[in-house]
C-alpha positions as CSV (number, residue, x, y, z in Angstrom):
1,X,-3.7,-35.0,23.4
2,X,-1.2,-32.2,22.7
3,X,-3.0,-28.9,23.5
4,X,-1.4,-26.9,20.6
5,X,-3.3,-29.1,18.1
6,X,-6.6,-27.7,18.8
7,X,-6.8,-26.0,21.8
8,X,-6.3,-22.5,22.3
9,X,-5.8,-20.7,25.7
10,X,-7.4,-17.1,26.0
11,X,-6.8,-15.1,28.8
12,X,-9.6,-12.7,29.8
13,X,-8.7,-9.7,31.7
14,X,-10.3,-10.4,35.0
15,X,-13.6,-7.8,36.2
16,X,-14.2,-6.7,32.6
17,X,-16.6,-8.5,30.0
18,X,-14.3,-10.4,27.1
19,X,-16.1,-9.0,24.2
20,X,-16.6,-11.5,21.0
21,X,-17.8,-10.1,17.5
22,X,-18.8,-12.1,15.4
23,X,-18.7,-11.9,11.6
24,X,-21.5,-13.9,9.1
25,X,-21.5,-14.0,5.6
26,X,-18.8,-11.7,4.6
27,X,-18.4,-13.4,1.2
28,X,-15.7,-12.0,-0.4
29,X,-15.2,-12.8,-4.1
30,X,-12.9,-12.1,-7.0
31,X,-14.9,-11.3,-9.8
32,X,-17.2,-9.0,-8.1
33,X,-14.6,-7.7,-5.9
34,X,-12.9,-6.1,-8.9
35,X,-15.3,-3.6,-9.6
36,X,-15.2,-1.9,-5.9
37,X,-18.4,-3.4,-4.9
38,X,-17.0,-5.0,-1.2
39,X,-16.5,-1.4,-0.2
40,X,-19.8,-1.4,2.0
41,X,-18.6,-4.4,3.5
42,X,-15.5,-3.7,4.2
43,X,-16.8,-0.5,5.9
44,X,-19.1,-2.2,8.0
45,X,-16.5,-4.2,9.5
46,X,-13.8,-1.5,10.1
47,X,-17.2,0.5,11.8
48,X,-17.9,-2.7,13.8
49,X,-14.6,-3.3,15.3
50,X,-13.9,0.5,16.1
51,X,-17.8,0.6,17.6
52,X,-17.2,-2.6,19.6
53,X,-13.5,-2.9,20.1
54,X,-13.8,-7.0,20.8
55,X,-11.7,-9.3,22.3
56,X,-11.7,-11.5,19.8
57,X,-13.5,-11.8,16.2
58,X,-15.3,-14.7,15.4
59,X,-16.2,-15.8,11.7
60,X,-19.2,-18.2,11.5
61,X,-18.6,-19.4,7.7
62,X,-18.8,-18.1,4.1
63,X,-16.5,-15.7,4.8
64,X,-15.8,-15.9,0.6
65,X,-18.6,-17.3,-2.1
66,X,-18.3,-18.6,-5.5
67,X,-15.7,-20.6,-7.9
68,X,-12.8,-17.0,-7.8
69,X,-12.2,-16.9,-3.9
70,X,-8.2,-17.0,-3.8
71,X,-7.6,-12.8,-3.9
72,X,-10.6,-12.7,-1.9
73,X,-9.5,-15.5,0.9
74,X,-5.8,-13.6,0.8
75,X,-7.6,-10.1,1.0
76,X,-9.6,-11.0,4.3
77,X,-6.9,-12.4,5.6
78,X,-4.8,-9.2,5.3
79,X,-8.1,-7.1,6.2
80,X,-8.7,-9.4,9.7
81,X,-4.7,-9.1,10.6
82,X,-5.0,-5.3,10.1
83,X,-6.6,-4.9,13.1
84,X,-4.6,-6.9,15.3
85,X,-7.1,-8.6,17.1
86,X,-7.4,-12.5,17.4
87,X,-10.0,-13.7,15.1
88,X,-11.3,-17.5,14.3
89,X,-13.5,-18.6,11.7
90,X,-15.2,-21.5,10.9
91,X,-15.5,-22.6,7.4
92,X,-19.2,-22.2,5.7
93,X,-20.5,-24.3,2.9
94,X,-19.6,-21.5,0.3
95,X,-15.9,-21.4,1.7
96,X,-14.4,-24.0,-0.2
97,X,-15.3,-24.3,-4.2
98,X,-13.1,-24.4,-7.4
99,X,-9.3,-25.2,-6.8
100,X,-9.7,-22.9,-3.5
101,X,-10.6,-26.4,-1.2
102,X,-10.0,-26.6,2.6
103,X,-7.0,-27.2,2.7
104,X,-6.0,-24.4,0.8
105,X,-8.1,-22.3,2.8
106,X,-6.8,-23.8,6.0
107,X,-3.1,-22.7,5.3
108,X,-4.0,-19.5,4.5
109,X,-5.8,-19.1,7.8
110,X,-3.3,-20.5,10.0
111,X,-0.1,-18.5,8.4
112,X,-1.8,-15.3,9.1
113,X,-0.6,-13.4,12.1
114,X,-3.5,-13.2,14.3
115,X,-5.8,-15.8,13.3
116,X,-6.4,-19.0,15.3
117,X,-7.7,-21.3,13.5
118,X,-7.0,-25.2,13.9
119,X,-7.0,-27.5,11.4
120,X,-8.8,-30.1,14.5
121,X,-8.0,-33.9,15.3
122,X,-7.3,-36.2,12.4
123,X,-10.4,-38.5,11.3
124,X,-13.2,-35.8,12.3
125,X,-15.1,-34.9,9.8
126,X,-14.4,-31.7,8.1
127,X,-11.4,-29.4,8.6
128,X,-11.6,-26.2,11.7
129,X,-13.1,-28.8,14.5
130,X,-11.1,-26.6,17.9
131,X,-12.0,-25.0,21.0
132,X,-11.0,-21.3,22.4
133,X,-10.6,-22.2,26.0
134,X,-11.7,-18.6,28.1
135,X,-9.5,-18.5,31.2
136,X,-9.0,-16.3,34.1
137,X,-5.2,-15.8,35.3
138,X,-4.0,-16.7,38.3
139,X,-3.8,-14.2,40.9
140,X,-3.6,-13.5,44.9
141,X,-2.8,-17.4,45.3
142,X,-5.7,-18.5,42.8
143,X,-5.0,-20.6,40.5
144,X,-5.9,-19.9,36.7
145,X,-9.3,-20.9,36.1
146,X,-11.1,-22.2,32.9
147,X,-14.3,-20.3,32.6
148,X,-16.1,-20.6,29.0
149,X,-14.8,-23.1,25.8
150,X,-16.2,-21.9,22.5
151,X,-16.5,-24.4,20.2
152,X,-16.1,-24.2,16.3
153,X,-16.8,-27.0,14.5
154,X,-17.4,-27.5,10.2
155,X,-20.9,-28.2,9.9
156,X,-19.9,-29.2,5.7
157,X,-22.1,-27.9,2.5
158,X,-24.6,-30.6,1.2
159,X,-25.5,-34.1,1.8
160,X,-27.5,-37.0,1.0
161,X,-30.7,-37.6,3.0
162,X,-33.3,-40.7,3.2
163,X,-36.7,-39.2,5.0
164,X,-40.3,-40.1,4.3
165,X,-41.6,-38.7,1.4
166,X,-45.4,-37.6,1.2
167,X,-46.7,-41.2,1.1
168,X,-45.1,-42.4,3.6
169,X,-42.1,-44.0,1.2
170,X,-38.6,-43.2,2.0
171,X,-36.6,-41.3,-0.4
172,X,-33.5,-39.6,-1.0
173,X,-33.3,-35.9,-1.5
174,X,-30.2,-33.5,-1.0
175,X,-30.2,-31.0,1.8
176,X,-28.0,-28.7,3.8
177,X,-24.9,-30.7,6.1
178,X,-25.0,-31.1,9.3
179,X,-22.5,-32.0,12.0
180,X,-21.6,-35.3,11.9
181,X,-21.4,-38.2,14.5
182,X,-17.7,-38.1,15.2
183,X,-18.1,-34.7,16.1
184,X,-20.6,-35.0,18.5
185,X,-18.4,-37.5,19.9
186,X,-15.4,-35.1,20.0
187,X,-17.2,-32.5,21.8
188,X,-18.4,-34.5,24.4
189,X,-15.5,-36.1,24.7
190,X,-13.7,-32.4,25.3
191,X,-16.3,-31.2,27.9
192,X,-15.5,-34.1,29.7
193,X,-12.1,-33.7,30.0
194,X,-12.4,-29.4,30.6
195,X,-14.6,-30.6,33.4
196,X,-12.0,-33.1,34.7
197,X,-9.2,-30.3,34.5
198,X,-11.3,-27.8,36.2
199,X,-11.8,-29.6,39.2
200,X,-14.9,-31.6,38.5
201,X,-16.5,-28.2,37.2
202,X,-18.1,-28.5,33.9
203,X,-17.2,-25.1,32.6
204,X,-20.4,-23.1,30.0
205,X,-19.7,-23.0,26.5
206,X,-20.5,-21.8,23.5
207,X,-20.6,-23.8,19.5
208,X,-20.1,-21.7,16.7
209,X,-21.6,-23.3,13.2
210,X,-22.0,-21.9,10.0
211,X,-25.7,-24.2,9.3
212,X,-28.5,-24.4,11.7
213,X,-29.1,-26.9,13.9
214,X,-33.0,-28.4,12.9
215,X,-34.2,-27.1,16.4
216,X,-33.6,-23.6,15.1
217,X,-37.5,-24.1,12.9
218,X,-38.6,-25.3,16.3
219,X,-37.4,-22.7,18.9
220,X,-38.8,-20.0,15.7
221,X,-42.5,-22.0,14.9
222,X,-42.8,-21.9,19.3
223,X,-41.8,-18.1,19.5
224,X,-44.1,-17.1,16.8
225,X,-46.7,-19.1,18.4
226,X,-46.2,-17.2,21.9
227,X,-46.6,-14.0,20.4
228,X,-42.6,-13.3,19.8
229,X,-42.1,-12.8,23.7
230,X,-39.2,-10.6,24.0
231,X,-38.4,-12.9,27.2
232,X,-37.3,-15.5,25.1
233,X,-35.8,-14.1,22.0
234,X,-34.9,-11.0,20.0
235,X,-34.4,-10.5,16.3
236,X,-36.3,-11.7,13.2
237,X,-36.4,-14.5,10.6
238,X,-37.4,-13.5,7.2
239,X,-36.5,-16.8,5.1
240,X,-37.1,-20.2,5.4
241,X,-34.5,-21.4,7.7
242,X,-32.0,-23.9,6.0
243,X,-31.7,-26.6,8.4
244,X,-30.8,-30.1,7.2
245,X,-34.1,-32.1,6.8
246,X,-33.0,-34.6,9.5
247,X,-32.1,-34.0,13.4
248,X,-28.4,-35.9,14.1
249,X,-28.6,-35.6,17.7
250,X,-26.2,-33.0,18.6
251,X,-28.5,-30.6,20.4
252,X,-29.9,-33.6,22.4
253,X,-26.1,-34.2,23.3
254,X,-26.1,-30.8,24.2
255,X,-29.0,-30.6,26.6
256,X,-27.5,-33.5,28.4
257,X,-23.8,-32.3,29.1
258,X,-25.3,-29.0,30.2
259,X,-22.6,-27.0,29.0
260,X,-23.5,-25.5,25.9
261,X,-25.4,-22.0,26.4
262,X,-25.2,-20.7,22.8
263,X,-25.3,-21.8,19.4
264,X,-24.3,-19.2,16.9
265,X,-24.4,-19.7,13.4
266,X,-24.6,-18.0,9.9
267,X,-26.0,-18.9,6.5
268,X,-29.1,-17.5,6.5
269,X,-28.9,-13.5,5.4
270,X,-31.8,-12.4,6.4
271,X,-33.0,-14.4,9.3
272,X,-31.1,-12.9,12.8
273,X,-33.1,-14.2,15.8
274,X,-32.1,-15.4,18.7
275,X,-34.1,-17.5,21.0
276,X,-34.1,-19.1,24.1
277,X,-34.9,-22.7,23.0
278,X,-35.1,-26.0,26.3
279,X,-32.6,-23.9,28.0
280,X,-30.2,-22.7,25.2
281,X,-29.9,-20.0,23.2
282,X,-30.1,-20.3,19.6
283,X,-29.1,-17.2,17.4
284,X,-28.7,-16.3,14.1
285,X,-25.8,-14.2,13.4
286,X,-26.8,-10.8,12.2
287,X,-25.1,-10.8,8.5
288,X,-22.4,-8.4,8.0
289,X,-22.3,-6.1,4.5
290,X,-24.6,-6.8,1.3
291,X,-23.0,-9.1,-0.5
292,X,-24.9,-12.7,-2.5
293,X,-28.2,-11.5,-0.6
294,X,-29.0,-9.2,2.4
295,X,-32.0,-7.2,3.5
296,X,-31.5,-3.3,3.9
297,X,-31.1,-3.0,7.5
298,X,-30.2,-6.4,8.9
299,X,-26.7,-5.7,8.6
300,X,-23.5,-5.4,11.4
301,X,-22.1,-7.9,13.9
302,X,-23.3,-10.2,17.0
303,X,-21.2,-9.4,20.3
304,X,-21.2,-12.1,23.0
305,X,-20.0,-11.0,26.2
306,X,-18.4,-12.9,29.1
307,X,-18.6,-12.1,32.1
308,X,-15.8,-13.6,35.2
309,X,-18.1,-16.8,35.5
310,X,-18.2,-17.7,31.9
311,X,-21.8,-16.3,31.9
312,X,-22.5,-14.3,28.6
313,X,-24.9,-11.9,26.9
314,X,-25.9,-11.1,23.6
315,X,-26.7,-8.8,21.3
316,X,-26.8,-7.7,17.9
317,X,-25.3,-4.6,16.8
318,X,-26.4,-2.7,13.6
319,X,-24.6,-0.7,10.9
């Protein structure tokens, strides 16, 4: 395993919170873009990044929508380097379309100055499977010390499903992707060798998606039911979430390494909670600007911050 393929080192400045800001939804696109309409947007974004001066900006998917997406991917690629800030995406299931396909989209992202984006291992599903590696320097004899690995992983577009219909037959129906097997594998297979390098630590981490995880209608249909205890979440759903109709097993993997503290993902515009679900925190992005759909209001970024021991907290800050 080469490092450089896909795995970044980021040093974090040690006794002051690394700052993360995350980006959902932006959806750039040509056609609409030519009349001036990305200007609120746009503005949102420049108001985030002076507001929360991150670390790093994350992107969690659709970052442009519909079939004329090549001005628009090259024009948030020159809007993200303007601020000279690292910045990763992931790629959503409105990213790729027309002649603008992933690996089209991939170049662009990794010739742009500040982005770091990795195409991710050969024969994983998808294209933008890598890990941001958190690390303290070494200092005062102390060696440098691996304290939070964010995942971002291609969660796809659509796919094929068998459940059980209504009377009990099984049928096939189209639904929202998911991540796949190999995946999971990958990841696990990553912890285990962060923990192996970090002296038999397994260090907390993050995943960043673009489609909910199924448990994301569970840890929502349980905080309803308690009353929408402010204990265990924050935010609001105001959609139907757009899970795939089947559970592939990832969060189970999750609660069994123990690593994973926070899923954050996109897609839905209107939906922004975050909840505390069997010990990790599942949040909707808050979705930055207006455009395809949005709901006055629930617009702006979500800022993770962590803390020396890879611990983080999280928030959602409007514009």
């Amino acid at each position: 395993m080469r490092e450089e393929e896909y795995i970044v080192k980021f040093y974090k400045e040690p006794g002051k919170d690394l700052v993360i800001l995350n980006l959902a939804d932006v959806q750039f696109n040509d056609l609409f873009d030519l009349f001036g309409n990305r200007n609120l947007t746009v503005n949102t974004i420049k108001r985030l990044v002076e507001q929360v001066k991150p670390d790093l900006i994350t992107l969690t998917g659709d970052q442009v929508w519909g079939f004329r997406t090549k001005r628009s991917l090259r024009f948030l690629c020159k809007l993200m380097d303007g601020f000279n800030i690292p910045w990763a995406p992931v790629l959503g299931n409105h990213d790729c379309s027309d002649r603008v396909d992933k690996e089209y989209t991939a170049a662009h992202y990794r010739k742009s100055s500040s982005c770091l984006f990795r195409n991710g291992p050969k024969g994983l599903f998808g294209c933008g499977n890598y890990v941001i590696n958190i690390v303290l320097p070494a200092a005062g004899g102390r060696a440098e010390k691996l304290i939070h690995s964010c995942f971002f992983m291609d969660s796809g577009a659509k796919a094929e499903y068998m459940v059980r219909g209504d009377k009990g037959v099984k049928e096939q129906v189209t639904g929202y992707d998911h991540v796949k097997y190999n995946q999971i594998s990958w990841y696990r297979s990553m912890l285990g060798e962060f923990k192996r390098v970090n002296g038999g630590v397994m260090p907390p981490s993050s995943v960043f998606v673009h489609i909910p995880l199924t448990q994301y209608a569970a840890a929502y249909d349980l905080w309803r039911a308690g009353g929408f205890d402010p204990a265990a979440g924050f935010g609001e759903n105001n959609e139907k979430i757009s899970c795939p109709p089947v559970d592939n097993g990832f969060f189970a993997m999750i609660k069994a390494l123990g690593s994973t503290r926070n899923v954050i993902c996109g897609h839905d515009h209107t939906n922004c909670a975050s909840i505390i679900y069997e010990g990790v925190r599942l949040t909707f992005a808050l979705k930055t600007g207006d455009r395809c759909y949005w709901k006055e209001g629930l617009s702006g970024g979500t800022v993770i911050r962590v803390d020396d021991e890879g611990n983080t907290k999280t928030e959602h800050v409007f514009i």
